[in-house]
PyMOL Python script that loads the backbone (N, CA, C, O; Angstrom):
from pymol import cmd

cmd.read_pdbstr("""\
ATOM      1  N   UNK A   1     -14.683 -15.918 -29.314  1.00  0.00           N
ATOM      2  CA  UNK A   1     -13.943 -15.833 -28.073  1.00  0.00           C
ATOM      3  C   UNK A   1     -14.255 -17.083 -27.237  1.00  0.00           C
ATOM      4  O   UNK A   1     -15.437 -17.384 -27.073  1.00  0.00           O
ATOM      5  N   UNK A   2     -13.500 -17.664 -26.818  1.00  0.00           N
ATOM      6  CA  UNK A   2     -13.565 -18.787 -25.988  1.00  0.00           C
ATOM      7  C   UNK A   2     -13.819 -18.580 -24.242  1.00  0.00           C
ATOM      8  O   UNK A   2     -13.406 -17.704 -23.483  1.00  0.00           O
ATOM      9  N   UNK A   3     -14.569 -19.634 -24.030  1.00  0.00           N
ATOM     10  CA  UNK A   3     -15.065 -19.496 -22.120  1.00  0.00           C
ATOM     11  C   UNK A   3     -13.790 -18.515 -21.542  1.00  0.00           C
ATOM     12  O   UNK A   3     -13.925 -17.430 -20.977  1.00  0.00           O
ATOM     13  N   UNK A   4     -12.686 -19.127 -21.812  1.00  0.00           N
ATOM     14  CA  UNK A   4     -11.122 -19.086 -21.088  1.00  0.00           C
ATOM     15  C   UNK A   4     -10.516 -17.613 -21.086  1.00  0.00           C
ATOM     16  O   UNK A   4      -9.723 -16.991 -20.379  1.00  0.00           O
ATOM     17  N   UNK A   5     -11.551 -17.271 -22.634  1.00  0.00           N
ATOM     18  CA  UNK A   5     -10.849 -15.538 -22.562  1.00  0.00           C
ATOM     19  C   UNK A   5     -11.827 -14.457 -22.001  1.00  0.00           C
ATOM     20  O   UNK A   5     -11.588 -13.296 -21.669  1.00  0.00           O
ATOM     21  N   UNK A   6     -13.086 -15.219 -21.987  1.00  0.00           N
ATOM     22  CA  UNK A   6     -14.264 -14.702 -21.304  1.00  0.00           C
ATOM     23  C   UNK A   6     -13.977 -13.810 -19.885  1.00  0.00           C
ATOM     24  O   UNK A   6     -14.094 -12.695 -19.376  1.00  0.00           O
ATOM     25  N   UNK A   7     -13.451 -15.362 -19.636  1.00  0.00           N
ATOM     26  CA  UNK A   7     -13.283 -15.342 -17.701  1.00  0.00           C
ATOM     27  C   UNK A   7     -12.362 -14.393 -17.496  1.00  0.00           C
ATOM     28  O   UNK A   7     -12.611 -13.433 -16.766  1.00  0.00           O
ATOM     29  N   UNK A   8     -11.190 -14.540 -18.112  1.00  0.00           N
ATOM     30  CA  UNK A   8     -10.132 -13.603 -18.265  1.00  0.00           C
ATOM     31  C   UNK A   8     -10.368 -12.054 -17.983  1.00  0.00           C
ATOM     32  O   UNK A   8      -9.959 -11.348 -17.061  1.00  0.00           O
ATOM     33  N   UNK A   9     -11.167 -11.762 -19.087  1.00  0.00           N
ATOM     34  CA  UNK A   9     -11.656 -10.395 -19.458  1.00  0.00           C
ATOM     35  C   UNK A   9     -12.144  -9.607 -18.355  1.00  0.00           C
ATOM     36  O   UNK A   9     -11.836  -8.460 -18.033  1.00  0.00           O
ATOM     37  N   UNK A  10     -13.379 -10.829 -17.556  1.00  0.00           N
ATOM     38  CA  UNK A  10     -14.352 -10.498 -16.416  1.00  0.00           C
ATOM     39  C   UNK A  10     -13.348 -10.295 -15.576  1.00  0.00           C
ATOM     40  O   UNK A  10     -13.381  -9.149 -15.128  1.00  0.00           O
ATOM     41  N   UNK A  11     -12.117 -11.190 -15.020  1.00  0.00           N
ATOM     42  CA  UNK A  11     -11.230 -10.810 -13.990  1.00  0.00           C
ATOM     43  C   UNK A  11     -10.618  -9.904 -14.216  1.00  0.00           C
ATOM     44  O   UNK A  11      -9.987  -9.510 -13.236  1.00  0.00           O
ATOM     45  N   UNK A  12     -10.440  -9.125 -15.435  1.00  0.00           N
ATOM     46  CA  UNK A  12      -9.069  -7.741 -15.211  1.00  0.00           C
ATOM     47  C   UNK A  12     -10.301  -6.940 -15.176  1.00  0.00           C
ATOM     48  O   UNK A  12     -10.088  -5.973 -14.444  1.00  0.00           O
ATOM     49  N   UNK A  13     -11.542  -6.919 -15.664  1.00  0.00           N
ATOM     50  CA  UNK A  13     -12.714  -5.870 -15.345  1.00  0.00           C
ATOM     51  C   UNK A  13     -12.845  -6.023 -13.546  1.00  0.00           C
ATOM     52  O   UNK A  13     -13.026  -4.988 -12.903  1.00  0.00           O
ATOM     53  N   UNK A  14     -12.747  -7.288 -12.860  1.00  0.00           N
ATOM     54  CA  UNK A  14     -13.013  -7.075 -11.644  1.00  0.00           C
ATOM     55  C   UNK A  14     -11.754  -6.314 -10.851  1.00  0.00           C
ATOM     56  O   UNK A  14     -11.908  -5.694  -9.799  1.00  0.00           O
ATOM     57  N   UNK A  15     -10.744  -6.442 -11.404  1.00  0.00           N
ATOM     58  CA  UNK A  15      -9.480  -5.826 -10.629  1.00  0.00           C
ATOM     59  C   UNK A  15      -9.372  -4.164 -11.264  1.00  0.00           C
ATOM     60  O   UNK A  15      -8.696  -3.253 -10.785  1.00  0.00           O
ATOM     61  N   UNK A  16     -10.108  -4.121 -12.271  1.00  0.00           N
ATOM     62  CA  UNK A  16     -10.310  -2.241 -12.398  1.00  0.00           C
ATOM     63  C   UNK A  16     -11.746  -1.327 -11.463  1.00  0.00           C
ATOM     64  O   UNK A  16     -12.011  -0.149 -11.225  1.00  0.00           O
ATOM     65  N   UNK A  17     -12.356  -2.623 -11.174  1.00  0.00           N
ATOM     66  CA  UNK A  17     -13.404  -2.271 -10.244  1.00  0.00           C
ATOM     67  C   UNK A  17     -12.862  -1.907  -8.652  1.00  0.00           C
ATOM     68  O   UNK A  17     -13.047  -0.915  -7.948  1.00  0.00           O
ATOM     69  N   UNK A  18     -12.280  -2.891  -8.475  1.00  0.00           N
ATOM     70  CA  UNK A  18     -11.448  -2.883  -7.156  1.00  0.00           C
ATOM     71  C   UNK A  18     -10.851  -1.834  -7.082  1.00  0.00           C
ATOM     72  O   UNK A  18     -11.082  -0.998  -6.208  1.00  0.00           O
ATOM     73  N   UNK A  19      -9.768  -1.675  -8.213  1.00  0.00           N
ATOM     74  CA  UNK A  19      -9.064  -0.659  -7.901  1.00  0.00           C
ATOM     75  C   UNK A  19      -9.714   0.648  -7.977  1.00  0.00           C
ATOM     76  O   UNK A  19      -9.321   1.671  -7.416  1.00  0.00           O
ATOM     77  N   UNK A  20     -10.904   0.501  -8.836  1.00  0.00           N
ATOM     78  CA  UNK A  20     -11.364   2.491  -8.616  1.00  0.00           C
ATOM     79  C   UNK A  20     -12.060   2.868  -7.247  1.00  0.00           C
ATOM     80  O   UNK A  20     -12.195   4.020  -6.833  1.00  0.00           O
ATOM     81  N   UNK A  21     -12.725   1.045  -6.237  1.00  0.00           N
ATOM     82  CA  UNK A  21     -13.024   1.180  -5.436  1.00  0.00           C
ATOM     83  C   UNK A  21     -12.791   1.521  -4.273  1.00  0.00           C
ATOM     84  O   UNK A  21     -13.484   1.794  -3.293  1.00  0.00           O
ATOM     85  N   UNK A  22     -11.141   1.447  -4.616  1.00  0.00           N
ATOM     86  CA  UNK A  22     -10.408   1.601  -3.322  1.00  0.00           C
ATOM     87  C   UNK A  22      -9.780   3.102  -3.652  1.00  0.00           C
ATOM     88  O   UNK A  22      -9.300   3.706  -2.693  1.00  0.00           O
ATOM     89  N   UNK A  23      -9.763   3.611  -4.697  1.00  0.00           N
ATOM     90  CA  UNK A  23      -9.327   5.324  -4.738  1.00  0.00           C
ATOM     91  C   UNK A  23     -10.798   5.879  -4.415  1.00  0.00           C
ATOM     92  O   UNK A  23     -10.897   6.949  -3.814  1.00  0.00           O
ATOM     93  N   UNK A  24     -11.870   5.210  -4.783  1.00  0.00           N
ATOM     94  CA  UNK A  24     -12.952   6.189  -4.222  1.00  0.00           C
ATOM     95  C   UNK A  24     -13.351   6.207  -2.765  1.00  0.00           C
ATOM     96  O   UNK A  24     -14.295   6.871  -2.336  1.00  0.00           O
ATOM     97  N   UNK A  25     -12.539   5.404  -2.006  1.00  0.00           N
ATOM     98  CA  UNK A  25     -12.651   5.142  -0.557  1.00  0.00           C
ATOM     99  C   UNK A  25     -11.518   6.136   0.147  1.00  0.00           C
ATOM    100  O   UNK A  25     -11.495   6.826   1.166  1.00  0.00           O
ATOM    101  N   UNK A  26     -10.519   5.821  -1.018  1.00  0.00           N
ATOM    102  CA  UNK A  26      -9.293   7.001  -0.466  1.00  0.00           C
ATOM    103  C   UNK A  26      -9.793   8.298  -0.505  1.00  0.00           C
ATOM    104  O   UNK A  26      -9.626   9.086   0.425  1.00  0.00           O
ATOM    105  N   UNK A  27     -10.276   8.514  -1.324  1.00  0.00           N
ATOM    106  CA  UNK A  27     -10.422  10.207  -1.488  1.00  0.00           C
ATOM    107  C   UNK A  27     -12.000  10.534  -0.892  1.00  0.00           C
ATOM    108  O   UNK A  27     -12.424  11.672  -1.093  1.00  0.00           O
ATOM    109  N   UNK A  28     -12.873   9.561  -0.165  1.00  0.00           N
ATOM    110  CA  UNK A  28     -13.934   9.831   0.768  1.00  0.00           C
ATOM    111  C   UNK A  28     -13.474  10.149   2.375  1.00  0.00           C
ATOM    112  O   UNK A  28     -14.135  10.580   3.319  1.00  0.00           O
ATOM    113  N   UNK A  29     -12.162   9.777   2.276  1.00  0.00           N
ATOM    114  CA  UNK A  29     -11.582   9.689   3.578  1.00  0.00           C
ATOM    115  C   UNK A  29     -11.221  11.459   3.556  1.00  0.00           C
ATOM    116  O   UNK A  29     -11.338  11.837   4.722  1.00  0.00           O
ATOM    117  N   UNK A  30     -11.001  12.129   3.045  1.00  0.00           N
ATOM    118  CA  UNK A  30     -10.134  13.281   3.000  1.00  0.00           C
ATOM    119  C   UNK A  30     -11.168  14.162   2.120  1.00  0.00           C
ATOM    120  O   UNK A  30     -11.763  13.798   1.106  1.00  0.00           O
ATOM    121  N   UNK A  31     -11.227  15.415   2.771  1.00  0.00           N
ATOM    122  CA  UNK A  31     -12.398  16.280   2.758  1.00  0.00           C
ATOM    123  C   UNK A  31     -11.825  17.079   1.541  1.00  0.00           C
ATOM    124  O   UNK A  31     -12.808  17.381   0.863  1.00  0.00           O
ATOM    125  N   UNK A  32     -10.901  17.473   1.059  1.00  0.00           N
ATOM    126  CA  UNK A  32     -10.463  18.011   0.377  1.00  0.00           C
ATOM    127  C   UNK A  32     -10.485  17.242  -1.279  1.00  0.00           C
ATOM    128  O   UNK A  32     -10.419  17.849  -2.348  1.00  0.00           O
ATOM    129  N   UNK A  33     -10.555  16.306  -1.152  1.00  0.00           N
ATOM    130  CA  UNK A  33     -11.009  15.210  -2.617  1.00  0.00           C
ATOM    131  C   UNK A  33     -12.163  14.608  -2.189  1.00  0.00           C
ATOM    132  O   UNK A  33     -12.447  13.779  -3.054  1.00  0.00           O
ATOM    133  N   UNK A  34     -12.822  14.590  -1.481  1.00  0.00           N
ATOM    134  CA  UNK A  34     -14.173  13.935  -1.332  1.00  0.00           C
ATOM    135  C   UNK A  34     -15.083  13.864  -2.294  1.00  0.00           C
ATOM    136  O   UNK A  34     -15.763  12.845  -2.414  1.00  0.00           O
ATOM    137  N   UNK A  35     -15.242  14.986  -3.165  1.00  0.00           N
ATOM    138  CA  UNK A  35     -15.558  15.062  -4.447  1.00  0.00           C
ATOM    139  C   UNK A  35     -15.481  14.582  -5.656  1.00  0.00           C
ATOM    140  O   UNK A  35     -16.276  14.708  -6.588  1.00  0.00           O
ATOM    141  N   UNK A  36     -13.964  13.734  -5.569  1.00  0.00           N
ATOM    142  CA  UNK A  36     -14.056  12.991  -6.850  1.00  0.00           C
ATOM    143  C   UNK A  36     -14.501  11.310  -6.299  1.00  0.00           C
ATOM    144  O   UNK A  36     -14.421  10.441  -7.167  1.00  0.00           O
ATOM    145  N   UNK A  37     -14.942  10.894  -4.936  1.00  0.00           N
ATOM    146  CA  UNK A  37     -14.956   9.312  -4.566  1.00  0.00           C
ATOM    147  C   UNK A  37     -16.616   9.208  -5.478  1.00  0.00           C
ATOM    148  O   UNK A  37     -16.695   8.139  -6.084  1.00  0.00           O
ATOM    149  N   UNK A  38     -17.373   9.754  -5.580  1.00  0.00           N
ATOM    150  CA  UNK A  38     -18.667  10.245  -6.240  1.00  0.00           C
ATOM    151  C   UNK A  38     -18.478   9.092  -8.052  1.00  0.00           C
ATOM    152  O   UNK A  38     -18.967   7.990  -8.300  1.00  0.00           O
ATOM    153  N   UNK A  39     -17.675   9.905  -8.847  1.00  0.00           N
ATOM    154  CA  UNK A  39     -17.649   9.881 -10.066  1.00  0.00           C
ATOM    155  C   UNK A  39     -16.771   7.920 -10.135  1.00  0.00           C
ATOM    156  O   UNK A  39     -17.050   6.916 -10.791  1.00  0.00           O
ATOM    157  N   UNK A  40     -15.731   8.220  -9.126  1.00  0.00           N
ATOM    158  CA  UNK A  40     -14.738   6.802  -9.052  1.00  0.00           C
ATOM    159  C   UNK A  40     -15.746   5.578  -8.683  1.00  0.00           C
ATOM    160  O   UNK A  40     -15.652   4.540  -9.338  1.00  0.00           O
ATOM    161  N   UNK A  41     -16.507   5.665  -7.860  1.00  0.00           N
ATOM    162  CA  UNK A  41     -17.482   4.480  -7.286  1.00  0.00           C
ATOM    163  C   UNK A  41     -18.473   4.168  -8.603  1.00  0.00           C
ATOM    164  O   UNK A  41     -18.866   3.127  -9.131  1.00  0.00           O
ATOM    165  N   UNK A  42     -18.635   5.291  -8.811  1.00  0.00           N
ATOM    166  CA  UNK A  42     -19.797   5.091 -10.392  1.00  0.00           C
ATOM    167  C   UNK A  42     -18.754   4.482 -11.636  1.00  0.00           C
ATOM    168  O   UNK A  42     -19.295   3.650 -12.365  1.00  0.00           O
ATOM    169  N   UNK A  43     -17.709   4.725 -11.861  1.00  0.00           N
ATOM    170  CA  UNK A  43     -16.717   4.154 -12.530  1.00  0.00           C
ATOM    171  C   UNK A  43     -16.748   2.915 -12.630  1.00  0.00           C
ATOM    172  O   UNK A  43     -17.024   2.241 -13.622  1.00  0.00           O
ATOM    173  N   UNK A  44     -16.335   2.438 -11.126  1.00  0.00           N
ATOM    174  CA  UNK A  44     -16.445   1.296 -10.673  1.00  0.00           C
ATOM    175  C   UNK A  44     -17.101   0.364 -10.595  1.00  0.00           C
ATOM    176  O   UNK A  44     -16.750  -0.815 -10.557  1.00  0.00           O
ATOM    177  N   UNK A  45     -18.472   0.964 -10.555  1.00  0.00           N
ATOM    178  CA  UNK A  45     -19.667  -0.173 -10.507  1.00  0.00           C
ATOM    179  C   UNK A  45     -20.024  -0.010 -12.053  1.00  0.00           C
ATOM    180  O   UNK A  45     -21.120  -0.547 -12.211  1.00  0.00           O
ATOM    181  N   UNK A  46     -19.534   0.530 -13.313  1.00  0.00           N
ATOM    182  CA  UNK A  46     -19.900   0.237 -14.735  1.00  0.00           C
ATOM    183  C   UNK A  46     -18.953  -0.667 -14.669  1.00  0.00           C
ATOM    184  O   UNK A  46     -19.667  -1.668 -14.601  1.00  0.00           O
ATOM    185  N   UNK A  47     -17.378  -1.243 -14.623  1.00  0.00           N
ATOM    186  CA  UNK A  47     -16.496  -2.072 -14.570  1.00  0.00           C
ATOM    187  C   UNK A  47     -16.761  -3.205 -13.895  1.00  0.00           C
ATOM    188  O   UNK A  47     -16.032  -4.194 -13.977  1.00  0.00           O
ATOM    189  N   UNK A  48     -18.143  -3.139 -12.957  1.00  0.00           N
ATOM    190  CA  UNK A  48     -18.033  -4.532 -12.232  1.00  0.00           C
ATOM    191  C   UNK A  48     -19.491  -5.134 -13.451  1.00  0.00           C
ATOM    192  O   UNK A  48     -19.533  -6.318 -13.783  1.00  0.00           O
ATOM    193  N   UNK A  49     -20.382  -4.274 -13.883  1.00  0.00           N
ATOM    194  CA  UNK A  49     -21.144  -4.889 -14.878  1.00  0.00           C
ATOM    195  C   UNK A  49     -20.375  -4.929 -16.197  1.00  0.00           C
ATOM    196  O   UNK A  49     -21.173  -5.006 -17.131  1.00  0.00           O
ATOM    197  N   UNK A  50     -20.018  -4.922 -16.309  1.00  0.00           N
ATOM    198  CA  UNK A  50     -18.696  -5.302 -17.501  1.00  0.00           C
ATOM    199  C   UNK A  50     -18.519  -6.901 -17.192  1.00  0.00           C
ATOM    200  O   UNK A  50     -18.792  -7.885 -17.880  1.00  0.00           O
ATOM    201  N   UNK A  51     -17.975  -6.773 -15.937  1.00  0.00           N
ATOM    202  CA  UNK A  51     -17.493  -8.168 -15.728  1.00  0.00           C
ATOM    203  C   UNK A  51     -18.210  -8.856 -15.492  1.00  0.00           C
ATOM    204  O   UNK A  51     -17.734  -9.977 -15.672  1.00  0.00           O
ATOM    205  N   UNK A  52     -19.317  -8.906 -15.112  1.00  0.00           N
ATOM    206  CA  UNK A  52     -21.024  -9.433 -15.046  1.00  0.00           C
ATOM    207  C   UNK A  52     -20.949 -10.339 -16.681  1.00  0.00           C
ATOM    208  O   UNK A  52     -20.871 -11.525 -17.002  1.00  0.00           O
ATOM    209  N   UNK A  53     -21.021  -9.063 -17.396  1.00  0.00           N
ATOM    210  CA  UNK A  53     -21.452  -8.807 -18.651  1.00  0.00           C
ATOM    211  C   UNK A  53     -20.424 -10.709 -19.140  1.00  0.00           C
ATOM    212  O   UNK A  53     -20.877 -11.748 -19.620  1.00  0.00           O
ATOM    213  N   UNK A  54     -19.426 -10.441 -18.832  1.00  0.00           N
ATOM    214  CA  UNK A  54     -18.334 -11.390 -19.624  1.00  0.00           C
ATOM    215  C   UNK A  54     -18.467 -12.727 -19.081  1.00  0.00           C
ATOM    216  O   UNK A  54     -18.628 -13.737 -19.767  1.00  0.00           O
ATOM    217  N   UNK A  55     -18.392 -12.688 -17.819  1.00  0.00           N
ATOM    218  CA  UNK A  55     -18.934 -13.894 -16.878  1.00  0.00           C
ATOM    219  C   UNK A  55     -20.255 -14.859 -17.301  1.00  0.00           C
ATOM    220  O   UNK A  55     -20.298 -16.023 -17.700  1.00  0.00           O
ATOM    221  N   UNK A  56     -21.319 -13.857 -17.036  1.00  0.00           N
ATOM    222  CA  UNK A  56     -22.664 -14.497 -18.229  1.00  0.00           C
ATOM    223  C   UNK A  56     -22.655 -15.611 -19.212  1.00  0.00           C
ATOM    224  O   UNK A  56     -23.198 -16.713 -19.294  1.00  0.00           O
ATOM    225  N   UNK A  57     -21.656 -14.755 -20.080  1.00  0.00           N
ATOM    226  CA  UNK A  57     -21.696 -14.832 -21.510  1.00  0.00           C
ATOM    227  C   UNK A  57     -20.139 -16.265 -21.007  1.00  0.00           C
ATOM    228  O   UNK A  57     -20.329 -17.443 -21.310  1.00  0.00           O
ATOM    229  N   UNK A  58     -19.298 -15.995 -20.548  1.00  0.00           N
ATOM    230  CA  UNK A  58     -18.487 -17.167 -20.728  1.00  0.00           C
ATOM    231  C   UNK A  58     -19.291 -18.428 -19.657  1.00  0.00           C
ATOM    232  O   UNK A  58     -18.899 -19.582 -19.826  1.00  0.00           O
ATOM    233  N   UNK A  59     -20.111 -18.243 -18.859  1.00  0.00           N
ATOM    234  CA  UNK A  59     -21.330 -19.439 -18.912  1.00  0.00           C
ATOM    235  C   UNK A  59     -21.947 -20.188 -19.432  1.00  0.00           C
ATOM    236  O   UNK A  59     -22.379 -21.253 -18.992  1.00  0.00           O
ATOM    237  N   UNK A  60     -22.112 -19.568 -20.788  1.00  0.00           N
ATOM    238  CA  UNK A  60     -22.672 -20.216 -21.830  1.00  0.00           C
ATOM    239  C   UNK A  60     -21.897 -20.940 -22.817  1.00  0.00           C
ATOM    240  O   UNK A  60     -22.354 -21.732 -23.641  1.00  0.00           O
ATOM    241  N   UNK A  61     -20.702 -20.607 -22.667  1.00  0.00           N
ATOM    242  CA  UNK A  61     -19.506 -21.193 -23.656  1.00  0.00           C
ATOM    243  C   UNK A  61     -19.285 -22.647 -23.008  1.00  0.00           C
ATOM    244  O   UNK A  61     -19.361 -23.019 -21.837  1.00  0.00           O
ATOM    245  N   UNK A  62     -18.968 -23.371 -24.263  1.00  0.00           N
ATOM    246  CA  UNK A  62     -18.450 -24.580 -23.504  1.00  0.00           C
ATOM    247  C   UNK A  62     -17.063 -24.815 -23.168  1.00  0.00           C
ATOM    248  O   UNK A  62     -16.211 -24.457 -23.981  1.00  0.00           O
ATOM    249  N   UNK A  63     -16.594 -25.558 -21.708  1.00  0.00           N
ATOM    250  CA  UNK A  63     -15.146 -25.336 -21.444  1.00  0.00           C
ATOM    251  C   UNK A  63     -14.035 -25.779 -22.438  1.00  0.00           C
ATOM    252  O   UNK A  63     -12.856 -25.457 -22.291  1.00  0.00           O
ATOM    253  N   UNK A  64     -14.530 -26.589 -23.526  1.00  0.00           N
ATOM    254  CA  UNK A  64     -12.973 -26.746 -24.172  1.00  0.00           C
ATOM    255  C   UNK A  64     -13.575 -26.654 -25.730  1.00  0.00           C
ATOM    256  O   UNK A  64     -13.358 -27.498 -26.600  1.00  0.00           O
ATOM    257  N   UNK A  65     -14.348 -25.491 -25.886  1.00  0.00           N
ATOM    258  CA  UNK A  65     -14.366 -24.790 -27.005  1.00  0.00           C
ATOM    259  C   UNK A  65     -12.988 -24.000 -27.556  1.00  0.00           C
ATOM    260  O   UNK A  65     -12.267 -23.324 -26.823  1.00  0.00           O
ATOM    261  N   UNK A  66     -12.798 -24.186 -28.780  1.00  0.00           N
ATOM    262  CA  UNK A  66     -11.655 -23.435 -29.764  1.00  0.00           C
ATOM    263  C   UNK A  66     -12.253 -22.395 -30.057  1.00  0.00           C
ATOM    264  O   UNK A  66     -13.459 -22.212 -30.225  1.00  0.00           O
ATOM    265  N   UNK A  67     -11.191 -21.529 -30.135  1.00  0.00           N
ATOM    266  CA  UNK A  67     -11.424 -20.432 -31.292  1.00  0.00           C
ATOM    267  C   UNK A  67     -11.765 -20.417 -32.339  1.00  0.00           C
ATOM    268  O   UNK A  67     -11.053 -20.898 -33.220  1.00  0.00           O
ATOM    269  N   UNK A  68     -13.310 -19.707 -32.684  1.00  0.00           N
ATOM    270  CA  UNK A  68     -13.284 -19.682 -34.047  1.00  0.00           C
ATOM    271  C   UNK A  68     -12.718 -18.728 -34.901  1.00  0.00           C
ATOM    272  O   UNK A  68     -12.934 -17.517 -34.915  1.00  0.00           O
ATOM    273  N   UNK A  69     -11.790 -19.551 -35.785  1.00  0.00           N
ATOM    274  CA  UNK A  69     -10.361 -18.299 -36.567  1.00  0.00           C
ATOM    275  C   UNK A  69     -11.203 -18.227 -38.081  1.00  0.00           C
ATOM    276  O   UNK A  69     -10.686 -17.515 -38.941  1.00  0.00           O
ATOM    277  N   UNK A  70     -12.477 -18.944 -38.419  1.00  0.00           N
ATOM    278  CA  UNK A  70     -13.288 -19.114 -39.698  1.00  0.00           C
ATOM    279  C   UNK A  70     -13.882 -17.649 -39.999  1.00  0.00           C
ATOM    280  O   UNK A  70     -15.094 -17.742 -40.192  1.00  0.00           O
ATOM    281  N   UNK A  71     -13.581 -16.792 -40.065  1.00  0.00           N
ATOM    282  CA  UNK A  71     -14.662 -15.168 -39.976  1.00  0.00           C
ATOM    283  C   UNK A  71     -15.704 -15.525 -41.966  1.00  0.00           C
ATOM    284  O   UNK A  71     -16.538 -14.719 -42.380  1.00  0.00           O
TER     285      UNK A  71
END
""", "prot")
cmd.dss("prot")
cmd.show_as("cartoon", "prot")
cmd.util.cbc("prot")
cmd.orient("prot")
């Protein structure tokens, strides 16, 4: 996998973080779902070490590395 798809990866992991962050904010607001903002925030923060995870690792890649298609 190359730096380029790295980064990639880490950004749609950061925009599934966001987004569970902001339904677990919605449903903390309202007493009647308050219960599920609990499980969504914990969701959320495994999706933002995800993107940790990819970020790291496309650090170490060099920027105009190819794909290796050799398996």
């Amino acid at each position: 996998m190359t730096r380029e798809q790295r980064l990639t990866m880490a950004n749609a992991a950061m925009e599934r973080a966001a987004d569970l962050a902001r339904d677990a904010e919605l449903h903390a607001r309202h007493s009647e779902s308050r219960h599920r903002a609990q499980p969504l925030a914990a969701a959320g923060a495994l999706w933002v070490a995800i993107a940790r995870g990819h970020a790291d690792i496309a650090v170490l890649l060099p920027e105009d590395a190819q794909e290796d298609t050799d398996v």
